[in-house]
C-alpha positions in Angstrom: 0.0 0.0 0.0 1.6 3.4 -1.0 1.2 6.8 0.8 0.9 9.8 -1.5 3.5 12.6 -0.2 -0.2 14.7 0.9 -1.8 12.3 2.8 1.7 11.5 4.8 1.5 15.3 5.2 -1.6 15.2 7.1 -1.0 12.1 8.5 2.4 13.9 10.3 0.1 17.0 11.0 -2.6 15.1 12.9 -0.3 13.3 15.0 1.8 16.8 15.9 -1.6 18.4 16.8 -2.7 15.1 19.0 0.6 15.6 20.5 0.2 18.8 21.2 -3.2 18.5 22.8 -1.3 15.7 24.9 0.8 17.9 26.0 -1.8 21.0 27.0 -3.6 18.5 28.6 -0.9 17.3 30.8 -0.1 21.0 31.2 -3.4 21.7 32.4 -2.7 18.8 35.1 0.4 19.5 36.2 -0.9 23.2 36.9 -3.6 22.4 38.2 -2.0 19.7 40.8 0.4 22.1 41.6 -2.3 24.6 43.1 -2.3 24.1 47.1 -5.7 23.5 47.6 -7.1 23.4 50.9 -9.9 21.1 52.2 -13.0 22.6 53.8 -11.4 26.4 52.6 -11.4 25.7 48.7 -14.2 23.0 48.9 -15.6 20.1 51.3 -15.8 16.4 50.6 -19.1 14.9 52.3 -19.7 10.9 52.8 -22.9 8.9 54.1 -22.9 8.4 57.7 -25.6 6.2 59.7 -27.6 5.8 62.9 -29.1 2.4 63.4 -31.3 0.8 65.4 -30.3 -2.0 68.0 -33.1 -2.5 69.9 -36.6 -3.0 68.1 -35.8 -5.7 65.4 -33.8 -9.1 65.3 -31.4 -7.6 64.4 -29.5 -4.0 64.0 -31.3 -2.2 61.3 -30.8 1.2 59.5 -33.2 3.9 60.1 -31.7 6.8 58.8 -28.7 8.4 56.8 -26.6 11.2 56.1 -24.0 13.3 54.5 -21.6 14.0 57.1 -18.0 16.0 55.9 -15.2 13.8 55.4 -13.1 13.9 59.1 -16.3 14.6 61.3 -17.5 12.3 64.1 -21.4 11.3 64.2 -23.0 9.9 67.6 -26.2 8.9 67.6 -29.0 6.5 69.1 -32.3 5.3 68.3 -34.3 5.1 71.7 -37.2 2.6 72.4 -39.3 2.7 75.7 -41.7 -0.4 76.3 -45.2 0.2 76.2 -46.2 0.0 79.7 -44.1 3.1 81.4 -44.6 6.7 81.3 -41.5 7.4 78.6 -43.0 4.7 75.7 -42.4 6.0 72.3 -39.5 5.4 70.2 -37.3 8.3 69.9 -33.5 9.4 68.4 -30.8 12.2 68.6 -27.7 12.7 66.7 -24.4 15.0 67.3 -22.8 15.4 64.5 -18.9 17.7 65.0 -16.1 18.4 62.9 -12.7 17.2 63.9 -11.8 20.6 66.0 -14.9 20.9 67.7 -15.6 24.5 66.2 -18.4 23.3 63.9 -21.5 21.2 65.4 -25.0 19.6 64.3 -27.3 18.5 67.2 -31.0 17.0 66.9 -31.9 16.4 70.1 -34.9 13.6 71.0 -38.9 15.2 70.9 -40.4 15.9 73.8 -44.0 16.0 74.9 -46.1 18.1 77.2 -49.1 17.2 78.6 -51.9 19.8 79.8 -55.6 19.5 81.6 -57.7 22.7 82.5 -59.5 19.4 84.8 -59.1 20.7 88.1 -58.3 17.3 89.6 -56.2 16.2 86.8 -54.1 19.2 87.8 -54.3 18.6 91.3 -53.2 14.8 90.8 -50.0 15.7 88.9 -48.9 18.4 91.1 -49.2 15.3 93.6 -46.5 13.5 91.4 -42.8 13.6 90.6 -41.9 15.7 87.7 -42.0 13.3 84.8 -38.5 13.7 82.7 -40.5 12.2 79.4 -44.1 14.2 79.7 -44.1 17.0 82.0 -47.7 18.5 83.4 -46.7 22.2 81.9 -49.2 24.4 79.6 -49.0 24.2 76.2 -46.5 27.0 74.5 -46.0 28.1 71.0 -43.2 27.4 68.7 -41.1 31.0 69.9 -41.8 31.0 73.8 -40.8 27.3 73.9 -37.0 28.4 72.4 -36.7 31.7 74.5 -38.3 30.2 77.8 -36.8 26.6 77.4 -35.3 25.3 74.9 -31.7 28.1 75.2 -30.9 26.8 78.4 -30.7 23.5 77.1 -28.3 24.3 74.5 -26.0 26.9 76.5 -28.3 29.8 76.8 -26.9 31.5 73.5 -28.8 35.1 72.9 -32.0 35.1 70.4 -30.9 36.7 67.7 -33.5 36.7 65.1 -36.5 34.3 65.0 -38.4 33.8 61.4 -41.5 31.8 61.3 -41.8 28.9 59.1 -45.8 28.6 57.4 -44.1 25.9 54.9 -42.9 23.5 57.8 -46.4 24.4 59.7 -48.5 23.1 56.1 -46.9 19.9 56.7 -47.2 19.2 60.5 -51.0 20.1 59.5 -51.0 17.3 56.7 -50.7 14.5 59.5 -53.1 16.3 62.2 -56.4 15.2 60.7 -55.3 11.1 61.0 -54.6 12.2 64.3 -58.4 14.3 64.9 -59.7 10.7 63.7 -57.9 8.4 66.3 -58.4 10.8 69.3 -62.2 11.2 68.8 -62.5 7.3 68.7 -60.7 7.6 72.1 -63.4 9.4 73.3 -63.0 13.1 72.8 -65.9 15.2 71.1 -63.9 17.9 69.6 -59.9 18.0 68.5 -58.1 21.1 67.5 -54.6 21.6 66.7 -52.4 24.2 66.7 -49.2 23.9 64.8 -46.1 26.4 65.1 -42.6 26.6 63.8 -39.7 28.7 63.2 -36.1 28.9 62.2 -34.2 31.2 64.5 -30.3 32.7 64.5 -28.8 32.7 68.1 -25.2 33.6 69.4 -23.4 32.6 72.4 -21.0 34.3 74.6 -18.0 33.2 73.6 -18.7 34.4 69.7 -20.4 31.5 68.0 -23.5 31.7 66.2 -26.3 29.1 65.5 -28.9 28.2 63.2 -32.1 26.8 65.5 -34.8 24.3 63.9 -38.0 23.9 65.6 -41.5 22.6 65.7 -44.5 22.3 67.9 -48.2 21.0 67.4 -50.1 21.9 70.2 -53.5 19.2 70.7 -56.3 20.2 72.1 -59.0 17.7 72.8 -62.4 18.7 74.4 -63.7 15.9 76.7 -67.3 15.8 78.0 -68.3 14.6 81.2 -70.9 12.1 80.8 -72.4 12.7 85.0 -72.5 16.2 84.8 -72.7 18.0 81.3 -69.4 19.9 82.0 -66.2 19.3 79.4 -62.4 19.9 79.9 -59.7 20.4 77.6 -56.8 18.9 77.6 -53.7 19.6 75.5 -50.5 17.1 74.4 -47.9 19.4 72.7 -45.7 17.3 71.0 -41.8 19.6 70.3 -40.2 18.3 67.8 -37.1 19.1 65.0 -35.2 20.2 67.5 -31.8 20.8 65.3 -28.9 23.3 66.8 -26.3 23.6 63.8 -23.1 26.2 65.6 -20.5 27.4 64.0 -18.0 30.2 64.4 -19.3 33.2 63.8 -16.6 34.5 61.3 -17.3 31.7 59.3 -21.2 32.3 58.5 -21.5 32.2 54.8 -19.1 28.5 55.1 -21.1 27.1 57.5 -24.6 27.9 56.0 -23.7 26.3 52.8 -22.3 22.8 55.2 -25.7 22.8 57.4 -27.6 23.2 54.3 -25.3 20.0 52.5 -26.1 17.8 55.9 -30.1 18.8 56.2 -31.2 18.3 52.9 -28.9 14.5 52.8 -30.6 13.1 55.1 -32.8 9.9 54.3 -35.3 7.7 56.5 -35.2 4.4 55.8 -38.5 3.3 54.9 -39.0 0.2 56.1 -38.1 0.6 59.5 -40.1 3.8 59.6 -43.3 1.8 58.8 -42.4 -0.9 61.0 -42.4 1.4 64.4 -45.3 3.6 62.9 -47.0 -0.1 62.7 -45.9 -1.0 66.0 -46.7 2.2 67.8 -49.7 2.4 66.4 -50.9 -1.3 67.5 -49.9 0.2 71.1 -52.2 2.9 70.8 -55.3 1.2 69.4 -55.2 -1.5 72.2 -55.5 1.4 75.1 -58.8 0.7 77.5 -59.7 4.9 78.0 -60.4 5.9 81.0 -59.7 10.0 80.1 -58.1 11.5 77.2 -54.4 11.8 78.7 -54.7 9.3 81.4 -55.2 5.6 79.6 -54.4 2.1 81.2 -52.0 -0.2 78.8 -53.4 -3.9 78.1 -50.2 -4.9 78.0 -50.8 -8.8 77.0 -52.8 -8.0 73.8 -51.0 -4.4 73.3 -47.6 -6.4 73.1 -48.8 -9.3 70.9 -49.8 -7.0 68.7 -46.4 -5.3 68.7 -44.6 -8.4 68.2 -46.6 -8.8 65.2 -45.6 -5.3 63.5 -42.6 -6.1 64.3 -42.4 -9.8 62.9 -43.6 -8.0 59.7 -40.8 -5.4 59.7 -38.0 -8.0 60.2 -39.9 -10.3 57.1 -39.2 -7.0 55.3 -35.4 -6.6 56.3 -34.2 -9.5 53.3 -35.7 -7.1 50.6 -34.4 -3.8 52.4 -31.1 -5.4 52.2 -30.7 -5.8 48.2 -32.2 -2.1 47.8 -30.1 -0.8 50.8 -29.9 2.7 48.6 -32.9 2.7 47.3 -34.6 4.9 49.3 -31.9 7.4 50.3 -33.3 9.1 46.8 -36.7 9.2 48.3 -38.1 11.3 50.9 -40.7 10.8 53.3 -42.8 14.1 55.1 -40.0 13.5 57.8 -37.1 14.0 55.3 -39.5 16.6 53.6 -39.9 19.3 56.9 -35.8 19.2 57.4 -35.6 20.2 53.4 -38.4 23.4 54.5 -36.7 24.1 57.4 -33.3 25.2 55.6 -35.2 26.4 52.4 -35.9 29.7 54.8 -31.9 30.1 54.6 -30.6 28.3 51.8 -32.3 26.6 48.5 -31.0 23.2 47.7 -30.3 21.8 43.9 -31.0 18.1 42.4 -28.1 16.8 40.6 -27.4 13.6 39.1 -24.3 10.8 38.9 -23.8 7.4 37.9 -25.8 6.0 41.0 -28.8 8.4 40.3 -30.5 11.6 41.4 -29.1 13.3 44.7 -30.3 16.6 46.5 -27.3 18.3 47.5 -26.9 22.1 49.0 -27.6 25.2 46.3 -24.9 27.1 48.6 -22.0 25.7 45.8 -21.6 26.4 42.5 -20.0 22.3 41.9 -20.4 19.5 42.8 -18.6 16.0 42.4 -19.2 12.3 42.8 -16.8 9.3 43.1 -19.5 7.0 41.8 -19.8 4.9 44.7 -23.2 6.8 45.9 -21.3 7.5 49.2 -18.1 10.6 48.5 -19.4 13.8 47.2 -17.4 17.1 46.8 -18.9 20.5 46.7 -16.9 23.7 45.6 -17.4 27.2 44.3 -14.3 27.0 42.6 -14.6 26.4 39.0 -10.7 25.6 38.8 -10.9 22.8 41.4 -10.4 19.5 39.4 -10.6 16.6 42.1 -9.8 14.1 39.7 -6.4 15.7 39.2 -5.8 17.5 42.7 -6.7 14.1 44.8 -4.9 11.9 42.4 -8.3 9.9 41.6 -9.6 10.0 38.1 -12.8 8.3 39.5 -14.5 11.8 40.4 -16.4 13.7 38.2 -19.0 16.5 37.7 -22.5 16.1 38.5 -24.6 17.4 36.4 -27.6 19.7 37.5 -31.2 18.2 36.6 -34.5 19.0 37.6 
């Protein structure tokens, strides 16, 4: 086969301007691993990070996820009291802290409050020991429960700005009218509920700031008196969402963006969600009434019934196990009110990699993926290459969809 002087012309050509695009390219490379980037200044890497729960199945079982930055520390419990005793409910907190302690996420565990304007259910608790799960205290609103209680629990950091939340108050109003329904089979004629919640900005002493997440739904339950035509009210307020996120307060715009990444990550798993709604649920609908607020267990039949939900829950755990990520890309209304909480102070974007759609924090302008579903890295510098800088060609871009 012969090769006209032309063609070997452009054959030589082609081959000088591959090599010369070899070469830009491993000049673009070289410059750009030479540029001291500096990890959680120039952008932060984030990775999954679990809490499980070692008490209600056969075995431990995930119930819930997040995205954590690489080098932070997450502690965390899911808490289950019997049904039988005054604390019974299942319940969870997390702490979640950067390697120097500057930087923090807290959920701390709901509470409950419980309320009578009966003059003899008042006069009976006041007999009692303060109860550490559901105190005897009136009902308060969303902004006199943080300024009255919940600051001194966190290190009594000044108020500084409080901004209601109607967005996280539509959906705590979603799940109230399944609730009307089971309290008026209890016995109550009339159920109204009162929802509040807020996102507040507090600082403490020594300099820090904090971002404060918060919700209460307030009950109120009318209850006749068959023997003599009167009716009292009692109240359950149920505080919940109870998130603390401090940072330093030189480093607000930073820390936003991180709180915003971690919120908006975090996924309820599903199947154990239904399987201690299920249980809880069996609890409740096995309760002899005496009074709206006061109710004698039958704890024989209530914990058959349990055993049950829960039997179901751990048939379920075989199938949970081959979609284990499955349903971090969904959301349930719990995963839904932590996404309205932080869109009060930061919007959040969907983008996509090889292991599907993720919402990650609108505070960056990039964002990266390993392709293992578990290492993201977020940046607002358009120059930061991971692939190159960390030596690992498996990261690349995501992609924004909607």
């Amino acid at each position: 086969m012969f090769i006209t002087g032309m063609c070997m012309l452009n054959l030589v050509g082609l081959q000088f301007a591959a090599c010369q695009q070899q070469s830009s390219d491993k000049g673009k490379v070289a410059k750009a691993s030479q540029i001291s980037y500096v990890a959680g200044k120039d952008y932060t890497e984030y990775q999954w990070a679990r809490i499980w729960d070692r008490q209600g199945f056969e075995r431990p079982i995930e119930a819930f996820s997040l995205l954590i930055p690489k080098g932070w520390t997450l502690k965390g419990e899911i808490i289950w009291n019997a049904p039988g005793n005054e604390c019974a409910g299942t319940n969870a907190w997390l702490n979640a802290q950067s390697a120097d302690g500057s930087t923090s996420l807290q959920i701390l565990p709901n509470t409950i409050w419980n309320w009578s304007t009966n003059p003899q259910m008042q006069q009976f608790h006041q007999s009692q020991p303060v109860s550490e799960c559901a105190p005897f205290r009136q009902p308060m609103d969303a902004e006199p429960y943080l300024r009255n209680v919940m600051v001194r629990e966190i290190g009594s950091p000044q108020v500084i700005e409080v901004t209601p939340n109607s967005e996280v108050v539509a959906l705590i109003s979603q799940g109230n009218e399944e609730g009307r329904q089971e309290l008026m089979s209890y016995g109550a004629s009339q159920v109204n509920f009162y929802p509040t919640a807020l996102t507040a900005t507090v600082k403490w002493a020594n300099g820090d700031k904090g971002i404060v997440l918060l919700g209460v739904n307030i009950v109120e339950s009318i209850v006749p008196n068959i023997y003599n035509g009167t009716f009292s009210k009692s109240y359950t307020s149920s505080i919940g969402n109870r998130t603390v996120f401090r940072y330093p307060g030189s480093q607000e715009p930073w820390a936003k963006a991180q709180m915003t990444a971690i919120l908006a990550s975090i996924r309820t798993n599903t199947t154990w969600k239904d399987g201690i709604d299920g249980f809880w649920k069996q609890v409740r609908h096995q309760k002899q009434v005496v009074h709206v607020g006061k109710i004698a267990l039958m704890d024989r039949q209530t914990r058959e019934m349990g055993d049950r939900a829960i039997a179901k829950g751990n048939a379920n755990l075989k199938d949970m196990d081959q979609n284990m990520r499955s349903w971090e890309a969904k959301q349930t209304s719990l995963d839904k009110m932590q996404t309205n909480f932080i869109k009060t102070i930061r919007e959040v974007e969907n983008y996509r990699d090889e292991t599907g759609k993720v919402e990650l924090s609108s505070g960056y302008s990039h964002a990266w993926s390993r392709g293992d579903g578990g290492s993201f890295i977020m940046t607002d510098n358009p120059n930061f290459d991971p692939s190159s800088v960390l030596n690992d060609q498996r990261w690349k871009e995501m992609r924004k969809v909607d």
